[in-house]
C-alpha positions as CSV (number, residue, x, y, z in Angstrom):
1,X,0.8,-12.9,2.2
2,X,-1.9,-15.0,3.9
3,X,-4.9,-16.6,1.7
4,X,-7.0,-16.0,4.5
5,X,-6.7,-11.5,5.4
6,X,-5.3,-9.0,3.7
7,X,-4.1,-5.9,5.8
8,X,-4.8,-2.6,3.6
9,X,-2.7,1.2,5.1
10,X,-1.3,-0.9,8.0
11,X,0.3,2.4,9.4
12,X,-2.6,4.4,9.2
13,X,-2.9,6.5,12.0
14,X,-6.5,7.4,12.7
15,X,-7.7,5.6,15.8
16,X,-9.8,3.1,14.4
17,X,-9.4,-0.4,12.3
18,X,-12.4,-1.2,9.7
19,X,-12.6,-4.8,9.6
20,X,-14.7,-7.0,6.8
21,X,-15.5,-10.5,7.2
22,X,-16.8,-11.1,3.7
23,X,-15.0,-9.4,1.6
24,X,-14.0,-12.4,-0.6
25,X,-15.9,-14.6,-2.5
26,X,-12.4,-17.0,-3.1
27,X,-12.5,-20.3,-2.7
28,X,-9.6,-22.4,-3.5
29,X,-9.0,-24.5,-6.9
30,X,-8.9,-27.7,-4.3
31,X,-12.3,-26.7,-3.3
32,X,-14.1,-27.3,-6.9
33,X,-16.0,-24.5,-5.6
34,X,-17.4,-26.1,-3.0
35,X,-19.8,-27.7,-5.8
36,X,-21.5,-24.6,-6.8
37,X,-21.9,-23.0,-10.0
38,X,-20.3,-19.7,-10.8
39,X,-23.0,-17.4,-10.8
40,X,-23.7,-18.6,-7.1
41,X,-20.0,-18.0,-6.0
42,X,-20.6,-14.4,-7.5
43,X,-23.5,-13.9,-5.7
44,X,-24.5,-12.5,-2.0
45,X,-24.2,-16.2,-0.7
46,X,-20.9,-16.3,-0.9
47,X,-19.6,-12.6,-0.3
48,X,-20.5,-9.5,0.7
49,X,-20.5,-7.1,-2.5
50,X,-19.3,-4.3,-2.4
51,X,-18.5,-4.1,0.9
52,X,-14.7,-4.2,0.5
53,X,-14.8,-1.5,-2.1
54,X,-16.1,0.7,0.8
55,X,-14.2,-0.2,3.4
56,X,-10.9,0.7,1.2
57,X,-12.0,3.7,-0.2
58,X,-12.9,4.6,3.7
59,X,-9.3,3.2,4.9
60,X,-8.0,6.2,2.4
61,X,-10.3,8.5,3.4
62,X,-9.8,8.1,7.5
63,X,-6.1,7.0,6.9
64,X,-6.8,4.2,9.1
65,X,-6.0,0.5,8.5
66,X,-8.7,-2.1,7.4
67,X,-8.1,-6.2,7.8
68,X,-10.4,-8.1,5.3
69,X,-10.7,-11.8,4.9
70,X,-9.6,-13.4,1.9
71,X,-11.3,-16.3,1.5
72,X,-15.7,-16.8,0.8
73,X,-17.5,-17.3,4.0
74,X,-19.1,-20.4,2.5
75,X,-15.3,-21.7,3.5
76,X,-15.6,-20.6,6.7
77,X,-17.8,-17.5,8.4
78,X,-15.2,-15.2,10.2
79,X,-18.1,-13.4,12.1
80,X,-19.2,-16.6,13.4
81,X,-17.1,-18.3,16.6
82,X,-16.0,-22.2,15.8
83,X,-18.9,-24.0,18.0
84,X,-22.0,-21.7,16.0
85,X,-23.6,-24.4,13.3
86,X,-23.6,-21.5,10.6
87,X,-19.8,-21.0,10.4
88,X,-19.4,-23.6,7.7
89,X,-22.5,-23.6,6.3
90,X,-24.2,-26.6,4.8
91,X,-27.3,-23.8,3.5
92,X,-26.9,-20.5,2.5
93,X,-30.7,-18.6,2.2
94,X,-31.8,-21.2,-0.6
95,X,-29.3,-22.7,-1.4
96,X,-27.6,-26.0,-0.5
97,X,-23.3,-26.2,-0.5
98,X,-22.2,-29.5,-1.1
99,X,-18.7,-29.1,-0.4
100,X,-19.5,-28.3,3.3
101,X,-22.1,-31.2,3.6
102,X,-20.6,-34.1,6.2
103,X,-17.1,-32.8,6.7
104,X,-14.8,-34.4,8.1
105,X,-13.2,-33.1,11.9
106,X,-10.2,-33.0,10.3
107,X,-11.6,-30.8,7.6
108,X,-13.1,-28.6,10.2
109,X,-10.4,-27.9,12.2
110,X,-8.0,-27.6,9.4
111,X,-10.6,-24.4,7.8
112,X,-10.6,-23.2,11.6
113,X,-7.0,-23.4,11.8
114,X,-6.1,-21.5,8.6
115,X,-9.1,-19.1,7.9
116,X,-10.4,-18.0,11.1
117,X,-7.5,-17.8,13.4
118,X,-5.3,-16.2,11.0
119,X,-7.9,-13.4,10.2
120,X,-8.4,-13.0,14.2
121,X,-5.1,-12.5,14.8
122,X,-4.5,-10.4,12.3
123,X,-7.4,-8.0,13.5
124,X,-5.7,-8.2,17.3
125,X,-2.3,-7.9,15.8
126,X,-3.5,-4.7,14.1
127,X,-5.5,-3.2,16.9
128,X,-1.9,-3.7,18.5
129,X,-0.5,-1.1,16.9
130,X,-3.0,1.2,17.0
131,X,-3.0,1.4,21.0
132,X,0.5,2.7,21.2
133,X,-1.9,5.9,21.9
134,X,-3.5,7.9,24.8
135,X,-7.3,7.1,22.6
136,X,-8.4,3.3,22.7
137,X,-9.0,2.6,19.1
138,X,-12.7,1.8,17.6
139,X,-13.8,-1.3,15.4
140,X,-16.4,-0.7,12.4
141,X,-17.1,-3.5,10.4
142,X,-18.2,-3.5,6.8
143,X,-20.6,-5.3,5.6
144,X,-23.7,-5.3,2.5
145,X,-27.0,-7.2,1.9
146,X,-29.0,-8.5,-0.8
147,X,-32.0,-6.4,-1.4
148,X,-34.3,-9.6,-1.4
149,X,-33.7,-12.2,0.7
150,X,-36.3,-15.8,0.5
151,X,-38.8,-13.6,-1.8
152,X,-38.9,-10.8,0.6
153,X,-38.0,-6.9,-0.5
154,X,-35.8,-5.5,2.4
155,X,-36.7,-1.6,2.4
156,X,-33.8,-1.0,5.0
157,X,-31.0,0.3,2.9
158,X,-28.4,1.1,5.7
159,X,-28.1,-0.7,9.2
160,X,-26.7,0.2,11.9
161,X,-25.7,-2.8,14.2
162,X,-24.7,-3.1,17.8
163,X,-24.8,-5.3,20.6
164,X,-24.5,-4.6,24.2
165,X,-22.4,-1.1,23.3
166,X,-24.3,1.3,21.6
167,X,-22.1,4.7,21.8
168,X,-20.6,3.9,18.4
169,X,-24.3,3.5,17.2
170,X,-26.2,5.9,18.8
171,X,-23.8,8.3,18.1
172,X,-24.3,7.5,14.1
173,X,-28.0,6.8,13.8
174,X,-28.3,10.9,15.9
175,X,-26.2,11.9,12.4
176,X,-28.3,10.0,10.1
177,X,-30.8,12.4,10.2
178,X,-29.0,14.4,7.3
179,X,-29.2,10.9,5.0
180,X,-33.0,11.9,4.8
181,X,-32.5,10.2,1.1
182,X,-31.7,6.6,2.7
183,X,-33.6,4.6,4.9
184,X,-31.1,4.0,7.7
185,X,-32.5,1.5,10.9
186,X,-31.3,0.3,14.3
187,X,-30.1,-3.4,13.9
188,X,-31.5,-4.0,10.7
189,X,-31.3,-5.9,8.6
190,X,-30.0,-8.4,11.0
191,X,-29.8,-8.0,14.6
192,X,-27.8,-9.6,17.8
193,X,-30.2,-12.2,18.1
194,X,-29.1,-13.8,14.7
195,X,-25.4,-14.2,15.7
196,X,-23.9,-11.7,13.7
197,X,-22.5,-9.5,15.9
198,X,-19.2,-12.3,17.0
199,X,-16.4,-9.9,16.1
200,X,-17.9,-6.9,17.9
201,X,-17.5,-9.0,20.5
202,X,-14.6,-10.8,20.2
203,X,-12.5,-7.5,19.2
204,X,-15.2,-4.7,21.2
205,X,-16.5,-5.6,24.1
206,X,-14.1,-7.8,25.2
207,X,-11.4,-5.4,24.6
208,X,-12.9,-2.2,26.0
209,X,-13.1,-0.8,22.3
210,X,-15.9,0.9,21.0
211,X,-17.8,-0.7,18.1
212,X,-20.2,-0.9,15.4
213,X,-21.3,-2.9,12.3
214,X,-22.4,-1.5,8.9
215,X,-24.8,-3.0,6.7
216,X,-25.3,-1.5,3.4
217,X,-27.9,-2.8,0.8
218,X,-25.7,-4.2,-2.3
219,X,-27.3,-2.8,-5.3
220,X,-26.1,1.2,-3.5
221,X,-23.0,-0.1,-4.0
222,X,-22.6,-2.1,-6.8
223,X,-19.6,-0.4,-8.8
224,X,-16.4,1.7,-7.8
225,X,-18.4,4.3,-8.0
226,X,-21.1,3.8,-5.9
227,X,-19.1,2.4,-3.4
228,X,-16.8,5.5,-3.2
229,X,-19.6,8.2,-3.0
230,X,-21.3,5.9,-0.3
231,X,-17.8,5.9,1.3
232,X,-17.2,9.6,1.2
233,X,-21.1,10.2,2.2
234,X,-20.6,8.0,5.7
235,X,-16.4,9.0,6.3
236,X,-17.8,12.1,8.4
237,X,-19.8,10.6,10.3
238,X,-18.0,7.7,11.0
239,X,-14.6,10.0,12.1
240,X,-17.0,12.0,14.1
241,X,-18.5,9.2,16.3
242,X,-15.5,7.5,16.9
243,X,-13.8,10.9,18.1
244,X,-16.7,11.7,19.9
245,X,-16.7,8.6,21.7
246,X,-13.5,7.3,21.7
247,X,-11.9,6.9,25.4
248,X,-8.8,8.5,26.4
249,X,-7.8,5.7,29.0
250,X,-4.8,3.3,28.3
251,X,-6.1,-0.3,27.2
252,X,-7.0,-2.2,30.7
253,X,-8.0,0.4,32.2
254,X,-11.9,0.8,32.6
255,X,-13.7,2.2,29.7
């Protein structure tokens, strides 16, 4: 078992893999976490709450598999790419990490090396097995976000990202109209423009697979509960888009 992923209903069958970057706020012993106090390394800075809790409930729910990253992405941010100045970050909203502050290359490489290459090729490695279909599998990644970020209220409660594919997202935000109780947006809270959409990318487009990122406000799902009834409300719609949109070509072939 690798510190860095964790591979939840590896054999599930549905034709898609959830994915979630931050679903880990551990940071090794060695680490002296990363010179921060505990109520910071429990906080949205150093995880995303929540968002695993979904993502496993919806792995059940979808019977597909889910790869989550182990570590906090104050270690190292598996949704940024090695050369982007934010995947080890030296500031996080407010607040300063020491522990990341003048690394060494060695030290670089070495969290490169053992985080985010492992947790890649464990998302390729899983996709693997999914494609021994006629339907290309689809990516959704899971993610949450603090409901105030710098001072600011974020009145978004759902967002549904995308970069240069939109099927995935289109397809969704057209169904969101029954979620007349949330507030659901295109590329909100975040948007391509701020670099988060590197695994859609990396796993997506580059791969012919349809995709799509998640981002659900933290305090919807801040218990089991929550998390499964938010799980169970988006489940439909999610296994609705991706058959709905999902190609019937063999992988290489255009899509």
């Amino acid at each position: 078992m690798s510190e860095a992923f964790e591979i939840y209903n590896e054999n599930g069958s549905f034709p898609l893999l959830l994915v979630c970057e931050h679903a880990s706020n551990y940071v090794p012993s060695r680490y002296n976490g990363l010179g921060l106090d505990e109520d910071l390394l429990q906080s949205h800075i150093a995880w995303d709450p929540g968002a695993r809790q979904v993502a496993l409930k919806l792995a059940d729910m979808l019977d597909c598999p889910l790869v989550a990253a182990g570590m906090s992405r104050l270690l190292y941010d598996c949704n940024r790419p090695p050369e982007a100045k934010d995947s080890i970050p030296v500031l996080s909203e407010i607040y300063p990490i020491p522990g990341n502050v003048d690394l060494t290359s060695e030290e670089k490489n070495w969290r490169i090396e053992n985080i985010y290459q492992p947790f890649h090729s464990a998302v390729e490695n899983t996709f693997s097995k999914l494609e021994n279909t006629d339907i290309v599998p689809s990516m959704v990644t899971i993610h949450s976000f603090t409901p105030v970020y710098k001072g600011e209220k974020r009145k978004v409660e759902i967002g549904i990202l995308h970069d240069s594919d939109t099927a995935l997202a289109d397809h969704i935000l057209d169904a969101s109209s029954d979620f007349e109780d949330l507030v659901i947006a295109r590329n909100e809270p975040y948007s391509p423009t701020d670099g988060v959409t590197h695994s859609l990318k990396l796993h997506g487009l580059n791969k012919g697979r349809r995709n799509v990122m998640f981002e659900i406000r933290n305090d919807l799902i801040s218990n089991e509960n929550k998390a499964a009834d938010m799980a169970a409300r988006l489940a439909p719609m999610i296994k609705n888009a991706v058959l709905n949109q999902s190609s019937h070509k063999k992988p290489g072939e255009d899509v």
